[in-house]
MOPAC internal coordinates of N, CA, C and O (Angstrom, degrees):
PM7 1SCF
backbone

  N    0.0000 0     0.00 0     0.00 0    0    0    0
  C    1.4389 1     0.00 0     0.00 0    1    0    0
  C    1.5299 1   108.35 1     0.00 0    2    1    0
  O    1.2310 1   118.99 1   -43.13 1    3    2    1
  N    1.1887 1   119.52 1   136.87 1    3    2    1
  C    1.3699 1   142.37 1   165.09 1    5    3    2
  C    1.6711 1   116.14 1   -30.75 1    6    5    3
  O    1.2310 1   106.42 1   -24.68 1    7    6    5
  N    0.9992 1   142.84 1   155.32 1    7    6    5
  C    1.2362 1   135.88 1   170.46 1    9    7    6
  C    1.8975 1   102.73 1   -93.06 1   10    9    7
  O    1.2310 1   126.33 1   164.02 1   11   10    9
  N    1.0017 1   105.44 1   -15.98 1   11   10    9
  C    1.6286 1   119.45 1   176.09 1   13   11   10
  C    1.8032 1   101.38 1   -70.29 1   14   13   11
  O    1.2310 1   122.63 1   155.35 1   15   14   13
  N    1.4252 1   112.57 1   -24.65 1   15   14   13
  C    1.4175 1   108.73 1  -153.51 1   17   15   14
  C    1.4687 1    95.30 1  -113.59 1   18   17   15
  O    1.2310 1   127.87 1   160.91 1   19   18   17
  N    1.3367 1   102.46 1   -19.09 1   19   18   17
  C    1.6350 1   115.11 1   167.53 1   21   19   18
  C    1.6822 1   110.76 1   -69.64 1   22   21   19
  O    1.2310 1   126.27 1   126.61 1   23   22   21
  N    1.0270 1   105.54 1   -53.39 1   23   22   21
  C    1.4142 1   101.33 1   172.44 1   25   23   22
  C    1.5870 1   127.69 1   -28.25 1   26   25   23
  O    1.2310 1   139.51 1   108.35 1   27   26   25
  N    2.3523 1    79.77 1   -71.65 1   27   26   25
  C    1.7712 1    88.48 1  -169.06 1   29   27   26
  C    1.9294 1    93.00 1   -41.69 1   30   29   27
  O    1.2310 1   117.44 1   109.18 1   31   30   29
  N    0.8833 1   122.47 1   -70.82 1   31   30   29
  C    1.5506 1   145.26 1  -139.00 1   33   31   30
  C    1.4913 1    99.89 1   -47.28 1   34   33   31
  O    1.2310 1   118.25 1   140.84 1   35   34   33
  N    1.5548 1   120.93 1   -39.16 1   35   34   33
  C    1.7610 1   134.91 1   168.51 1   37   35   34
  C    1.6952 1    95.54 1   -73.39 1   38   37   35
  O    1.2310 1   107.12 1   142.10 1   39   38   37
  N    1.2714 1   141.60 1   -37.90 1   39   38   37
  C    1.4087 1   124.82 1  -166.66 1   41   39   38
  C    1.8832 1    92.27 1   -89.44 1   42   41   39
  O    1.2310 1   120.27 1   140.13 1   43   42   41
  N    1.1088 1   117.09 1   -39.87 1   43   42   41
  C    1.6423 1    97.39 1  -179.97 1   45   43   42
  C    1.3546 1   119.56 1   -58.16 1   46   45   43
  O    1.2310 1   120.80 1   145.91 1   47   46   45
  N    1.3953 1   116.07 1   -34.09 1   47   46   45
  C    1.3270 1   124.88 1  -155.83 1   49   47   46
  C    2.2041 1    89.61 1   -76.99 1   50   49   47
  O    1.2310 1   120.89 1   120.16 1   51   50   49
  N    1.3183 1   115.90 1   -59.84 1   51   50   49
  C    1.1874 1   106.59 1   158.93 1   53   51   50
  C    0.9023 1   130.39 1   -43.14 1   54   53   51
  O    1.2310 1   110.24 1   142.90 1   55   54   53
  N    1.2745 1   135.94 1   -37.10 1   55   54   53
  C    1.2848 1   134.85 1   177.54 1   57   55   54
  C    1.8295 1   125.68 1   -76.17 1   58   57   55
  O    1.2310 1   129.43 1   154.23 1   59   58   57
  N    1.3870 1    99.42 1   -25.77 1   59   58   57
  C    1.7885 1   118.12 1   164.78 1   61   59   58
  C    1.8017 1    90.63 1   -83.20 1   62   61   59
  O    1.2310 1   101.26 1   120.89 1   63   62   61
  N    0.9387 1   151.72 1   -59.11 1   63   62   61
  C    1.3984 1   155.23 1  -179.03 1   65   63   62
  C    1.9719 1   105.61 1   -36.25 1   66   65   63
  O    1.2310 1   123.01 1   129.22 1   67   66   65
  N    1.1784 1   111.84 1   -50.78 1   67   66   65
  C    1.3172 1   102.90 1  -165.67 1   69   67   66
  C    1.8281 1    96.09 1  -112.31 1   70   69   67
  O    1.2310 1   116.04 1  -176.92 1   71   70   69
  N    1.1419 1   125.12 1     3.08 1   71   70   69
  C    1.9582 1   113.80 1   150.97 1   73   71   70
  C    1.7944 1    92.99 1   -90.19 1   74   73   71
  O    1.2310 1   115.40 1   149.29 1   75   74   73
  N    0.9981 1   126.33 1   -30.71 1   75   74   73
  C    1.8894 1   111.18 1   179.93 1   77   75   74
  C    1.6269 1   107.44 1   -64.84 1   78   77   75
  O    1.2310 1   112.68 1   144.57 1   79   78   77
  N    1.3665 1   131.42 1   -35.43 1   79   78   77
  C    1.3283 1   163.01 1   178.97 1   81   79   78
  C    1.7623 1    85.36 1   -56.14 1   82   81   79
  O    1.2310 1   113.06 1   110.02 1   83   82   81
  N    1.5765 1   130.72 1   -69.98 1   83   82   81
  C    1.5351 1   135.40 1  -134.61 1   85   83   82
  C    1.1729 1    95.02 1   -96.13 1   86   85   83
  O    1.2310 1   115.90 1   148.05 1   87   86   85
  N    1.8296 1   125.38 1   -31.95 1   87   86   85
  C    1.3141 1   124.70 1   162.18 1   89   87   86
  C    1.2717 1   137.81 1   -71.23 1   90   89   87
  O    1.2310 1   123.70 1   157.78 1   91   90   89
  N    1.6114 1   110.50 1   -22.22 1   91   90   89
  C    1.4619 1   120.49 1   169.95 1   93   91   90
  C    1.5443 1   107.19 1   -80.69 1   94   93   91
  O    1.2310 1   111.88 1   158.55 1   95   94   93
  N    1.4599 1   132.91 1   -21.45 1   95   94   93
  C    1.0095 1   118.04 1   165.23 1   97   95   94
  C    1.7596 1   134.59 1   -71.72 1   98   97   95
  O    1.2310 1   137.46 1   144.65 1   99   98   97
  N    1.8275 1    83.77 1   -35.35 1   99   98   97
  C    1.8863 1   101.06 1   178.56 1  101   99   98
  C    1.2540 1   121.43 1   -49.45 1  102  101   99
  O    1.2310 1   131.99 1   144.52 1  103  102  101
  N    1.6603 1    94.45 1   -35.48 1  103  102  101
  C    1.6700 1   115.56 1  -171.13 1  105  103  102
  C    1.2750 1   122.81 1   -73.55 1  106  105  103
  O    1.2310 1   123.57 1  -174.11 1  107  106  105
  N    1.4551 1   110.77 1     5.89 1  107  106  105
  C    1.4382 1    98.65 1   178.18 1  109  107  106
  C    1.4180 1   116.83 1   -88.41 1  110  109  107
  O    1.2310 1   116.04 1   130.70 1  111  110  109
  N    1.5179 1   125.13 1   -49.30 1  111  110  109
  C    1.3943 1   117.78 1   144.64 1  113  111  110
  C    1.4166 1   135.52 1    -4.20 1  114  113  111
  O    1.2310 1   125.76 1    89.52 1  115  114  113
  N    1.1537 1   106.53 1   -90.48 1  115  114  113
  C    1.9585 1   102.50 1   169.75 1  117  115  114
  C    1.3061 1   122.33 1   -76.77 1  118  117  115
  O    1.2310 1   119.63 1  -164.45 1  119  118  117
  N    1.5669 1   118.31 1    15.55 1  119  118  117
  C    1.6937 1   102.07 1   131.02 1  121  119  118
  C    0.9179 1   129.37 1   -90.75 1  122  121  119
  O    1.2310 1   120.28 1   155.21 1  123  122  121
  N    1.3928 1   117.06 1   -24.79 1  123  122  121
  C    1.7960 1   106.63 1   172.56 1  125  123  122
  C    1.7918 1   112.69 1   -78.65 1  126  125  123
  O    1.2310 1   119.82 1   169.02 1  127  126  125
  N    1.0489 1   117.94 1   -10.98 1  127  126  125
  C    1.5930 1   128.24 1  -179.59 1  129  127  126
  C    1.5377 1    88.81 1   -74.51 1  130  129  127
  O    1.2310 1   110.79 1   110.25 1  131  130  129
  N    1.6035 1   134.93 1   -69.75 1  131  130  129
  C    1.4337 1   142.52 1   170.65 1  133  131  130
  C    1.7144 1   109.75 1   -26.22 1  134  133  131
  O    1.2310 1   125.27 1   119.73 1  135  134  133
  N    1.4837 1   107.48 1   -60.27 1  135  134  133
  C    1.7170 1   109.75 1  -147.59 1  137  135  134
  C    2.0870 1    81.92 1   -89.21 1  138  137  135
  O    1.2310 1   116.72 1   163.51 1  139  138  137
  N    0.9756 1   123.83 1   -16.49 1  139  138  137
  C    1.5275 1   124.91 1   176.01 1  141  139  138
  C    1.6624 1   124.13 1   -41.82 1  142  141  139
  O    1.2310 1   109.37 1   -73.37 1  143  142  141
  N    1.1876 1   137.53 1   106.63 1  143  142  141
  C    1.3456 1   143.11 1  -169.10 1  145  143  142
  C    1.5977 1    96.28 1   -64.51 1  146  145  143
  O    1.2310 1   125.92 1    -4.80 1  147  146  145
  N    1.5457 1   106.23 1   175.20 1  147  146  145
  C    1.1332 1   136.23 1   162.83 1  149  147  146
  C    2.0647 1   107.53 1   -39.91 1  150  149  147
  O    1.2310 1   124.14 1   140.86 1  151  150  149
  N    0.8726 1   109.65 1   -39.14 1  151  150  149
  C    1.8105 1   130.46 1   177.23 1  153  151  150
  C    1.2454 1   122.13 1   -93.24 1  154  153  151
  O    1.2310 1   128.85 1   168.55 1  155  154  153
  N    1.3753 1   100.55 1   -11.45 1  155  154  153
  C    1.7844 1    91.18 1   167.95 1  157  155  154
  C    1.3253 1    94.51 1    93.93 1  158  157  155
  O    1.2310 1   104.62 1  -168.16 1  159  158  157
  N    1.3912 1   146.02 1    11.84 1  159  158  157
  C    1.6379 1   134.53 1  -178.93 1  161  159  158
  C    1.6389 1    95.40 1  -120.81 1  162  161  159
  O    1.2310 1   125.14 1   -27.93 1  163  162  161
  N    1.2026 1   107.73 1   152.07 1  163  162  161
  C    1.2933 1   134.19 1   157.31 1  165  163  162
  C    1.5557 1   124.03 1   -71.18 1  166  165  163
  O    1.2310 1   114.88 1   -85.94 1  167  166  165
  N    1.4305 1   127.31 1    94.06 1  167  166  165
  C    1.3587 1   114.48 1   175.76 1  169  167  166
  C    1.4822 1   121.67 1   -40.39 1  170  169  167
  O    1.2310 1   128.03 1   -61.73 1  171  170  169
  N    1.5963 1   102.14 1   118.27 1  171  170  169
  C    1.6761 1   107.59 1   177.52 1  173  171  170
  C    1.9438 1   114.21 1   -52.19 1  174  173  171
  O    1.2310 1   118.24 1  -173.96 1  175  174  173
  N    0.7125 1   120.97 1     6.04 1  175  174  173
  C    1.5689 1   131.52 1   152.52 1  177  175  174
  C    1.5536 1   127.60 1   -47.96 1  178  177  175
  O    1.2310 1   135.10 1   134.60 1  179  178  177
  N    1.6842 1    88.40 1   -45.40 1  179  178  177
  C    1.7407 1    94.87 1  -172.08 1  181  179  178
  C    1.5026 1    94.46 1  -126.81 1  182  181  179
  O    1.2310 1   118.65 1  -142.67 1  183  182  181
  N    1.4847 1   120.18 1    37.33 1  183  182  181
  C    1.6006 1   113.54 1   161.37 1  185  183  182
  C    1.5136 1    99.29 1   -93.18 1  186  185  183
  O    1.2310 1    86.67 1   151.58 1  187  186  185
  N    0.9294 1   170.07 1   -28.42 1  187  186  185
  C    1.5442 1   154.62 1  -134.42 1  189  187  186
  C    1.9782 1    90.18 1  -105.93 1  190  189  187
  O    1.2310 1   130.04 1   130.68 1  191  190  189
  N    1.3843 1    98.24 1   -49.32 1  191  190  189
  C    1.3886 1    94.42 1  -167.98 1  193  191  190
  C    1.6177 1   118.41 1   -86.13 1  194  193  191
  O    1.2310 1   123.85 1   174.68 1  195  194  193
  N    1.5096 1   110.22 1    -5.32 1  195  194  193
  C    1.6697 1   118.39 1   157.71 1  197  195  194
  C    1.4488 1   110.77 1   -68.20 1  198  197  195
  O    1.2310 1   122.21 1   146.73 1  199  198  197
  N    1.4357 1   113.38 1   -33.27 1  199  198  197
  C    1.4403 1   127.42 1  -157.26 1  201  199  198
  C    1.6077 1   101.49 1   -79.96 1  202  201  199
  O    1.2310 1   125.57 1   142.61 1  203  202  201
  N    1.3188 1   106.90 1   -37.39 1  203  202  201
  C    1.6397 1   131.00 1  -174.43 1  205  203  202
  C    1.8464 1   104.52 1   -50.42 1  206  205  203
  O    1.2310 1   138.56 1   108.69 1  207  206  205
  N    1.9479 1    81.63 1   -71.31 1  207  206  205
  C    1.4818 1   100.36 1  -160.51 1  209  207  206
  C    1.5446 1   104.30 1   -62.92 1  210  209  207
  O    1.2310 1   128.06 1   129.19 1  211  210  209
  N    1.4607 1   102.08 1   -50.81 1  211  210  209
  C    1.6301 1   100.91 1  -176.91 1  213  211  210
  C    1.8989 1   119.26 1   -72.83 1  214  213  211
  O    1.2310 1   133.36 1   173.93 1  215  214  213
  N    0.4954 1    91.78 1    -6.07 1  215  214  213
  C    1.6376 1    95.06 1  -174.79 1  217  215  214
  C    1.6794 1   125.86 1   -29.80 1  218  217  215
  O    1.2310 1   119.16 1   157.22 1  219  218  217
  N    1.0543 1   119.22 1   -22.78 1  219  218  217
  C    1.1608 1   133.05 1   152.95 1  221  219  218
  C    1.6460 1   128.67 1   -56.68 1  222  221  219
  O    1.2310 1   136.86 1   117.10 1  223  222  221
  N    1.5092 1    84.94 1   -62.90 1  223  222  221
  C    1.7130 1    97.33 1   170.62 1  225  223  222
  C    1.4527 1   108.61 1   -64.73 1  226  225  223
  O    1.2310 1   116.68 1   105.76 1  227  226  225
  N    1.2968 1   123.91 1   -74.24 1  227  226  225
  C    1.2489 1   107.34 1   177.81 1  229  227  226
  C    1.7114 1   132.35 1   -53.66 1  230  229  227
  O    1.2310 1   118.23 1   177.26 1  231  230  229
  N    1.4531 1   120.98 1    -2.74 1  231  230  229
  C    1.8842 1   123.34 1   158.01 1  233  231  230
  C    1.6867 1    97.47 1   -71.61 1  234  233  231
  O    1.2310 1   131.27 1   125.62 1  235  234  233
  N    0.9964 1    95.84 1   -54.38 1  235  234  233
  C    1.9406 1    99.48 1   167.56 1  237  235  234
  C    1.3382 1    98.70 1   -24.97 1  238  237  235
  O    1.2310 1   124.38 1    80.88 1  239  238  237
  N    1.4375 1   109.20 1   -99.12 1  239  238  237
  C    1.7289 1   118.25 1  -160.26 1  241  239  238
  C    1.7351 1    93.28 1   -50.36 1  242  241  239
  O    1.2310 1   104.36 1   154.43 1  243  242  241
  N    0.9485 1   146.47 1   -25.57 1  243  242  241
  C    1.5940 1   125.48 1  -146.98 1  245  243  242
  C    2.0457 1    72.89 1  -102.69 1  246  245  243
  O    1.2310 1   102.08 1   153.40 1  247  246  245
  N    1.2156 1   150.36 1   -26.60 1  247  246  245
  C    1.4095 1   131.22 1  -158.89 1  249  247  246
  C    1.5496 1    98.01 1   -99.55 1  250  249  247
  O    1.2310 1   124.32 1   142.64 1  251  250  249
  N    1.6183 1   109.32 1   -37.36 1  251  250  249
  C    1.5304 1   102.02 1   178.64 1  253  251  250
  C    1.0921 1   136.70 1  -125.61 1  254  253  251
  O    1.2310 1   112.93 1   -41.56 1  255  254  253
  N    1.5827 1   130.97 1   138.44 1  255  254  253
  C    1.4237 1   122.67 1  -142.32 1  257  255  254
  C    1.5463 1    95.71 1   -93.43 1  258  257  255
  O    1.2310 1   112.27 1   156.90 1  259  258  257
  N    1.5352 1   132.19 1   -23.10 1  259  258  257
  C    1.1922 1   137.15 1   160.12 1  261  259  258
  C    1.8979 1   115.59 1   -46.82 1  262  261  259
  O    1.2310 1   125.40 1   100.11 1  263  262  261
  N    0.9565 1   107.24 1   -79.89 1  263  262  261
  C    0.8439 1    94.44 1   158.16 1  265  263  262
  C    1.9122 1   146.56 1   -64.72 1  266  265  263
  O    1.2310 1   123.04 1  -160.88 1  267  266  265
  N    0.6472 1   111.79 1    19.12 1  267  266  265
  C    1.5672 1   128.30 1   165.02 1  269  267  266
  C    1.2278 1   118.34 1   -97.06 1  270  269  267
  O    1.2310 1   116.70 1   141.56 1  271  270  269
  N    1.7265 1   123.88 1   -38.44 1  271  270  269
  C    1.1185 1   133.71 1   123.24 1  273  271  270
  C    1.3239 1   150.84 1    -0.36 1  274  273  271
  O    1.2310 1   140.80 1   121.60 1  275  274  273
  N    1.1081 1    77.24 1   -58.40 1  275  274  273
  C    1.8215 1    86.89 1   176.48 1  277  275  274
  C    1.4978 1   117.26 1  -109.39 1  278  277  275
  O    1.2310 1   120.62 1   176.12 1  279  278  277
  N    1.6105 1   116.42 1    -3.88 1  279  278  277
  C    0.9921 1   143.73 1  -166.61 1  281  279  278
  C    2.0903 1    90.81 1   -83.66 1  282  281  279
  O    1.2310 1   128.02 1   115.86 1  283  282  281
  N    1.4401 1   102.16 1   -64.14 1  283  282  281
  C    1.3137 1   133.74 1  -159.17 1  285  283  282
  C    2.1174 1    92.53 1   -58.85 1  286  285  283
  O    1.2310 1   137.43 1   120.31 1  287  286  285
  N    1.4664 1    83.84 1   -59.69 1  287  286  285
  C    1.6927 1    86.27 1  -179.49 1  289  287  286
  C    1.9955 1   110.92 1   -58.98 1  290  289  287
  O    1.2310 1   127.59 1   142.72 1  291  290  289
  N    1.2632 1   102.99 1   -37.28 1  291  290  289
  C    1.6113 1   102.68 1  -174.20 1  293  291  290
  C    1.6052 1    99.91 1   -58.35 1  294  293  291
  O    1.2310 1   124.74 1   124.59 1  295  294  293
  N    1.2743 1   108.50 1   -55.41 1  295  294  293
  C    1.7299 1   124.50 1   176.00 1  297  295  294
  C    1.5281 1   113.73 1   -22.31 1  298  297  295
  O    1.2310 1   128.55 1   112.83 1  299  298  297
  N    1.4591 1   101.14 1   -67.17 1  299  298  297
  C    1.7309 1   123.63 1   177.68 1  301  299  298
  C    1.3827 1   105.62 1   -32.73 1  302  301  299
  O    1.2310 1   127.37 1    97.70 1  303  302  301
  N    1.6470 1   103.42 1   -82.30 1  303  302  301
  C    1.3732 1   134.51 1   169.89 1  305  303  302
  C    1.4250 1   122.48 1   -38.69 1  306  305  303
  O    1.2310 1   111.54 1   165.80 1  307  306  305
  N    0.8838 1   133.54 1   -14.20 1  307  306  305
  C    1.5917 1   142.83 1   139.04 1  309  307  306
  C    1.5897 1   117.00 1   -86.39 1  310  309  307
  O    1.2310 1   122.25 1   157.07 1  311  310  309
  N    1.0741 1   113.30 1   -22.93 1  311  310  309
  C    1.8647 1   106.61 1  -175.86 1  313  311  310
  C    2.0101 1    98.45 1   -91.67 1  314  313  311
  O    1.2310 1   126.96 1   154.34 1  315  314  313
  N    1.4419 1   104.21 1   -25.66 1  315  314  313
  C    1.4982 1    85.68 1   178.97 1  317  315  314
  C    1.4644 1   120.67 1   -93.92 1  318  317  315
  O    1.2310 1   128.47 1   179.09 1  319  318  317
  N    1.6795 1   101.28 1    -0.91 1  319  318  317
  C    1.2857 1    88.78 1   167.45 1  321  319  318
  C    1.5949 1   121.08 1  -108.73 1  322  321  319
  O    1.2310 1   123.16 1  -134.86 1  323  322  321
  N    1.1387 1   111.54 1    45.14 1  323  322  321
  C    2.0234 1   126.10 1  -170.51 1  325  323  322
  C    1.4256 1    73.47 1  -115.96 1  326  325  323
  O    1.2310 1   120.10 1   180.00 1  327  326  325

């Protein structure tokens, strides 16, 4: 293989790497909007393993108030339109 073909093949793979990155973050929102009761709470059932998977995102929101922000407004903005 080409070093031309090497390239594309290292820039796609980055490039699938950081939209998998923008979707695992988006997604945390409309699962908790999804797994959300009649009351707006999350059955304590599926907190350990939200807490698990997301854990990143949520040290995020707990270190920055910017982002929590925008986190909080995206949140809204998906729950008022379900």
């Amino acid at each position: 293989m080409s070093e031309n073909g090497k390239l594309k093949i290292l820039r796609s793979c980055g490039s699938l790497m950081i939209i998998l990155l923008v979707i695992y973050v988006m997604s945390f929102g409309p699962v908790l909007v999804f797994l959300e009761d009649q009351y707006g709470q999350v059955p304590r059932v599926y907190h350990a393993r939200l807490e698990m998977f997301y854990a990143p995102v949520i040290g995020t929101l707990d270190r920055s108030d910017l982002f929590a922000r925008f986190y909080t407004e995206y949140y809204e903005l998906i729950r008022f339109r379900k």
